[in-house]
N, C-alpha and C positions, 0 to 999 in steps of 0.2 A: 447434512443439516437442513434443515425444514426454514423458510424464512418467519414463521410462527416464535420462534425460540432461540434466540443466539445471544449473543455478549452485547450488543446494539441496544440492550437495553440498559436499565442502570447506570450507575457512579461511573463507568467510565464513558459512556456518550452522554450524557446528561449534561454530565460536568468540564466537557468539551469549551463548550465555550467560556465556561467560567473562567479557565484556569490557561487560556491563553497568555502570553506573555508577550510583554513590550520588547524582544530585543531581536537583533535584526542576524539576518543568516546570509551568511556568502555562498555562494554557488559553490565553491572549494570543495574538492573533495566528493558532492552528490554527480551522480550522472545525472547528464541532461536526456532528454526521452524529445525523438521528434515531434513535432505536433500534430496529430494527426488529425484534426479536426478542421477540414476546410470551409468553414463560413470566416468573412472578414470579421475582424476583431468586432466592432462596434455591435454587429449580430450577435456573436455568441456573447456577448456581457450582458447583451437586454434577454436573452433566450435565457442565461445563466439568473439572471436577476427575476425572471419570470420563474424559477423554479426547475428548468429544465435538467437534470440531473448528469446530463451527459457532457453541456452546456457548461455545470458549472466545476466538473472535475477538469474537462480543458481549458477554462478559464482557470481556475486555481492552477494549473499548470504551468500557462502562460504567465501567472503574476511571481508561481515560482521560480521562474528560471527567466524574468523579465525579456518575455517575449512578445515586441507591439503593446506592453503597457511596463508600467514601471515595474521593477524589482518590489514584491510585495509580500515575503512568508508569511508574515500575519495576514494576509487578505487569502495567500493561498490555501491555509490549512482550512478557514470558515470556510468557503467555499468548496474546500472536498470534503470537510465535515456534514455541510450540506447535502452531497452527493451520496455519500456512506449513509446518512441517516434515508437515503432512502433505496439502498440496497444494491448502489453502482461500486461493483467488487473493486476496479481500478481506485476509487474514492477510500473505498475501508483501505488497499492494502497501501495507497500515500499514506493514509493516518496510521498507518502499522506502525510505516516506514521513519513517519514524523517521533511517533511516540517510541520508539525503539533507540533513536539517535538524540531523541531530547529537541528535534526541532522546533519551536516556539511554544511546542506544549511539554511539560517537564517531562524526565526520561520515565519511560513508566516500562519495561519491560513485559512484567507480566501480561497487563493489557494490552503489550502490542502483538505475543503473541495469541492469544485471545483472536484479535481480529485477524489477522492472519489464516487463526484456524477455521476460521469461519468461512473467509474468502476461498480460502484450499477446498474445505469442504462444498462448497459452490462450484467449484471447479476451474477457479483463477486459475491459472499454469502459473502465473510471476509466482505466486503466493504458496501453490504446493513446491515448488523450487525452492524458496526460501524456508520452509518447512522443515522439508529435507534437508537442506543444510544444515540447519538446526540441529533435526536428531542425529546427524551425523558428527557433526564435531561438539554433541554436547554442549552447545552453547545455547544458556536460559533453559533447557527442557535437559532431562535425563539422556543421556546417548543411547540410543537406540536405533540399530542399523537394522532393524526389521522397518520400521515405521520411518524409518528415510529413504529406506526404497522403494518402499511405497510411494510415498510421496514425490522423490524425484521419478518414478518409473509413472505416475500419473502425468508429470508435467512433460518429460520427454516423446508421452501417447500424444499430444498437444503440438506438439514439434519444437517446443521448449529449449533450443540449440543449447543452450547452459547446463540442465538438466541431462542433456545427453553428453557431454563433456564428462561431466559430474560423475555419471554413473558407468564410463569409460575407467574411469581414475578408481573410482572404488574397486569395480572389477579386476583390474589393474594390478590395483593395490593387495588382492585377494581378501578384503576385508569383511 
């Protein structure tokens, strides 16, 4: 996919911020992701506040999983909605991830695969991984083990250590 043309546009990033919600998420349950972004906190919030889009997907990180600032989901998802809207795949495939689990933004499945396929198609590896699992166990998309191996056989090219699990199991499995 061309970044000319994707799901980034319209009803479902538009109305991103609209449709935010007041209520608060526990870390339960999500994995935590190290932080990879070495500037001290106070930097990357002014960097992330100045528009930086890398800036503000590891700040929306840090506020998700309250790390050097408070526990934040509503401040996390604007802030990688931020990020997404300007085509930091890490940022769409959080918002995937929010809108797939119903994290402060209502559960929207469709749309979250949507951005997913976009990111995959970008060439995330998190995102073709989860793709793949997708058409593999038929959940939200039709099951289709052509186009799950695809997809996990993109993210394992990547070194994707999950994906190549994955596609151990399937093989495996003779599926």
């Amino acid at each position: 996919m061309s970044r000319g043309h994707c799901c980034l546009k319209g009803p479902i990033w538009i109305s991103l911020g609209a449709v935010l919600k007041e209520r608060e998420v526990l870390m339960q349950g999500h994995q935590r992701k190290a932080i990879e972004n070495p500037l001290p906190v106070e930097e990357l919030l002014a960097r992330a506040k100045q528009g930086d889009a890398d800036c503000q997907y590891w700040a929306g990180i840090r506020y998700f999983q309250g790390e050097g600032v408070p526990e934040d989901p509503r401040r996390a998802v604007e802030l990688c909605a931020d990020a997404a809207r300007q085509f930091h795949l890490r940022a769409i495939a959080f918002v995937a991830y929010c809108r797939f689990h119903g994290i402060v933004v209502p559960k929207d499945i469709k749309g979250s695969v949507q951005l997913y396929r976009f990111a995959a198609g970008e060439g995330y590896a998190p995102a073709q991984h989860t793709l793949g699992n997708f058409y593999l166990a038929g959940q939200v998309v039709r099951k289709n083990i052509r186009l799950a191996l695809k997809w996990l056989n993109k993210a394992a090219a990547q070194g994707d250590a999950d994906a190549l699990v994955k596609l151990g199991d399937v093989y495996h499995e003779g599926k």
